[in-house]
C-alpha positions as MATLAB code, in Angstrom:
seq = 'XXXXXXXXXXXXXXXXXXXXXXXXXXXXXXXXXXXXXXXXXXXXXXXXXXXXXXXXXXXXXXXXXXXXXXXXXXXXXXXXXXXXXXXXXXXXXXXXXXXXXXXXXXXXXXXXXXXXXXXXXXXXXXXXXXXXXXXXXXXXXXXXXXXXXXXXXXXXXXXXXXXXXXXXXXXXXXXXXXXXXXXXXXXXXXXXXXXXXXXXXXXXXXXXXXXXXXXXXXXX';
ca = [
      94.987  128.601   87.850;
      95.558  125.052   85.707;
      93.788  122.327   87.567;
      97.474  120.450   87.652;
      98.210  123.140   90.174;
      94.941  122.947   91.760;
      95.695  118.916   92.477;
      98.888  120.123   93.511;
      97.956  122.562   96.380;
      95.505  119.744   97.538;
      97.564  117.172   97.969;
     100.305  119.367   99.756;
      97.426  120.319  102.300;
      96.212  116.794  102.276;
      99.788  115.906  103.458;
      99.628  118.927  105.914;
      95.823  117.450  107.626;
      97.415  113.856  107.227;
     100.508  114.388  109.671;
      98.745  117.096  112.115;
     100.387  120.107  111.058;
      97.252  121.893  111.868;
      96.519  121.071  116.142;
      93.493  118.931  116.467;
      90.306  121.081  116.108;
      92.643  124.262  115.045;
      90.704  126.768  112.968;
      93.024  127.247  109.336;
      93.460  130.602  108.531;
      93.106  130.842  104.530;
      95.201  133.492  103.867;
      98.216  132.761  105.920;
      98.127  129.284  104.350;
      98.052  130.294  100.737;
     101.115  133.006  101.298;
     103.050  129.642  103.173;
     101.912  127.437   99.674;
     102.813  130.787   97.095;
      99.170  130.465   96.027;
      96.101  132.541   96.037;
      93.015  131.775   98.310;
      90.857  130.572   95.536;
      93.019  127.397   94.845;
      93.299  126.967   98.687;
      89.821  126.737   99.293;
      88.562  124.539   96.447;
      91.568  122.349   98.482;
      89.712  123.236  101.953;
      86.664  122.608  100.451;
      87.311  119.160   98.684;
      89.113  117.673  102.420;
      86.114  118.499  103.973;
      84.413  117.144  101.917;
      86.567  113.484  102.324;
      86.529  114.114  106.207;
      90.019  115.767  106.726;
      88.536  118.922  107.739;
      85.271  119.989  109.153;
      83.715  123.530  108.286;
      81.422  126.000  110.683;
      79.339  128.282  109.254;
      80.316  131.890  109.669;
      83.593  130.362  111.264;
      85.633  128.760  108.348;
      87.845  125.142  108.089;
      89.186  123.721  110.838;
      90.979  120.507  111.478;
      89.562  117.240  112.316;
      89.543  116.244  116.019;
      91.589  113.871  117.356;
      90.553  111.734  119.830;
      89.741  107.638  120.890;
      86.166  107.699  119.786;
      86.906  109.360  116.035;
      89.702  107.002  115.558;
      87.300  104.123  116.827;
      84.870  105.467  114.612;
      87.321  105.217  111.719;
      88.405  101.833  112.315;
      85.071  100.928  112.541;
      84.442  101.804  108.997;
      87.964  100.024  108.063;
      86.818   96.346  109.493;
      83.135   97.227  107.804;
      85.002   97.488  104.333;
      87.758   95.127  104.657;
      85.345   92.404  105.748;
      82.806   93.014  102.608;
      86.077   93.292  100.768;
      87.028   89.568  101.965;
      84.187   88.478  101.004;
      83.687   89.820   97.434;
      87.495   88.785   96.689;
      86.759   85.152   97.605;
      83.730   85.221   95.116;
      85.841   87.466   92.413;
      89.574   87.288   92.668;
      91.113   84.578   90.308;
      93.771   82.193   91.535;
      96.307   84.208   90.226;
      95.378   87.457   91.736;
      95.483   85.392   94.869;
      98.852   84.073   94.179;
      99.887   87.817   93.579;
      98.898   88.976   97.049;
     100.316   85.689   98.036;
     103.722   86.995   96.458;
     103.499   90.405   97.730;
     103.308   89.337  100.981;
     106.404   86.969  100.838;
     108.218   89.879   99.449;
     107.307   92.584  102.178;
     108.398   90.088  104.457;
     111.702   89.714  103.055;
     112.073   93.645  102.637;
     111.746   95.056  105.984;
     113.585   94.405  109.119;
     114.894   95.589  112.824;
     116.037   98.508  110.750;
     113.041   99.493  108.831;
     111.936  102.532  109.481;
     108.262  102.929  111.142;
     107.052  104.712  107.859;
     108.041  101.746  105.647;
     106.281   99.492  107.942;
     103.014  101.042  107.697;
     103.763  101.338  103.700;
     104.048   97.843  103.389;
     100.853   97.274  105.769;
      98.514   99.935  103.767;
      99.960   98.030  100.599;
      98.639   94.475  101.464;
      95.081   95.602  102.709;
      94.973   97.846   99.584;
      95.782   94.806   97.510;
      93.680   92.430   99.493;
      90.379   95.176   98.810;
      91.367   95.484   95.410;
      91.017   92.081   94.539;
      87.149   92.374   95.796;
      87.019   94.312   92.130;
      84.748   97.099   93.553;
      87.067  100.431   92.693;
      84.465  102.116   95.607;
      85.418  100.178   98.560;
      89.346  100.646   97.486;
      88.512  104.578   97.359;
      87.251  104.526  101.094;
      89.702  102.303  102.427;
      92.474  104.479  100.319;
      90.586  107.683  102.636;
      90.139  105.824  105.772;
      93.968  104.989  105.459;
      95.117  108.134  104.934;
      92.548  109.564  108.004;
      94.396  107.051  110.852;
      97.978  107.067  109.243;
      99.599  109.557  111.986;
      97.575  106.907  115.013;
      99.103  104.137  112.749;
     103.157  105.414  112.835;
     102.656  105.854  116.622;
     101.624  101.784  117.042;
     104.033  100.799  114.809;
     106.848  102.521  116.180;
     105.523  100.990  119.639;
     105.089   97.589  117.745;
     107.946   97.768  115.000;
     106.846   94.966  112.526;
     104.220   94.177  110.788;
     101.431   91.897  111.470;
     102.633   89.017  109.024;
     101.132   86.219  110.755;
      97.604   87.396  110.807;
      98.240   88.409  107.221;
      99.137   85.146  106.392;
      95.930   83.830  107.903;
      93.797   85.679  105.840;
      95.385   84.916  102.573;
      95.224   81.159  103.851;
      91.494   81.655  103.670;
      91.589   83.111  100.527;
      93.411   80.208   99.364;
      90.902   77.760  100.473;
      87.983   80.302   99.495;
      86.922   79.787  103.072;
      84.622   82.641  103.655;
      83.695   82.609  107.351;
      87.509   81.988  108.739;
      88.408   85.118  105.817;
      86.371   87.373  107.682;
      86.745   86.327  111.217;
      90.898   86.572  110.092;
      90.072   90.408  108.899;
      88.078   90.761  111.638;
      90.213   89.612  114.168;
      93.143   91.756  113.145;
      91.751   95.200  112.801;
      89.992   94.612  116.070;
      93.002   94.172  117.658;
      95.024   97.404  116.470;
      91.710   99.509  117.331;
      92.103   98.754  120.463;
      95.200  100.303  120.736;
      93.452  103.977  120.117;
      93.163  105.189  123.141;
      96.637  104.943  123.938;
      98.151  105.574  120.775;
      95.884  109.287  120.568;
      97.208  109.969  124.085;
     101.388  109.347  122.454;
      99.983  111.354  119.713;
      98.482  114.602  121.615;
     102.120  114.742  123.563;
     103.805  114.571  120.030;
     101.532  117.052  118.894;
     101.381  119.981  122.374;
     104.934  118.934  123.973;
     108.104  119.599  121.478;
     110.895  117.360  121.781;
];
């Protein structure tokens, strides 16, 4: 099979891990999923392979793939990792990121503003959200640090659309604080700003993975 269809069949089951169409901790039977994709199982487990790889999945010996667990201390874990990399990320943009690139995140922001509203829906919000940090990170000019915030992203979106439907808008203010402090290339209130604001949607976990498992075990 062409690697193009390879990339294919992992990014549909990417999308699949992403959004909990697998239960929490459900074990993924090969076959049955590469009849549902039309593909054959060695595709489907070079996919398997490669998300467990990146932390989507986990594998058992002797027992096969199953699906990452779901629950306040993982996603704590993950947004852990998130604050550990934003914050570096801070801290090499303020050292690396030229005026302009600042000026450009500046302008991104002022735009995302303007585009969403009381009618947004709760997957743009998050869009716009991921979009900024990504920005932010990339302007620390390290293309590692962009790859794991890029995987931690995609690892907390489904806790993510549950606080943001409970929130509904984006947290522009504390946005604006941190680009302030890129502006002034003031490290210490950068971080604390990054700091501060991941902090406070972690702490929302616990409640958000309790939403989540009566999304995910009681149908509407």
């Amino acid at each position: 099979m062409a690697t193009s269809s390879v990339d294919s069949i992992y990014e549909q089951v990417r999308v699949m891990t992403m959004n909990f169409d697998f239960k929490p901790e459900e074990r993924i039977n090969e076959g049955t999923l590469a009849s549902r994709l039309g593909a054959s199982r060695t595709p489907v487990r070079e996919a398997l392979n490669r998300l467990s790889a990146e932390g989507f999945l986990t594998f058992q010996t002797g027992r096969g793939f199953f699906n990452r667990a779901l629950n306040p201390q993982k996603i704590l874990d993950l947004y852990d990792a998130r604050q550990a990399v934003e914050c570096h990320a801070v801290l090499l943009a303020i050292e690396r990121a030229s005026d302009n690139e600042i000026s450009a995140l500046q302008g991104y922001l002022d735009a995302a503003k303007a585009s969403v509203n009381e009618t947004s829906t709760t997957e743009r919000l998050v869009e716009c959200d991921e979009e900024f940090h990504m920005r932010l990170t990339d302007l620390a000019g390290n293309a590692e640090l962009s790859r794991m915030l890029a995987n931690l992203n995609a690892r907390i979106r489904y806790i993510r659309l549950i606080d943001m439907a409970k929130r509904r808008l984006v947290n522009n203010q504390q946005h604006s604080e941190v680009v302030a402090a890129l502006v002034a290339r003031d490290a210490d209130r950068a971080v604390a700003a990054m700091h501060n604001h991941i902090a406070k949607r972690s702490e929302e976990a616990t409640e958000a993975v309790r939403i989540a498992y009566s999304q995910l075990y009681v149908p509407n």
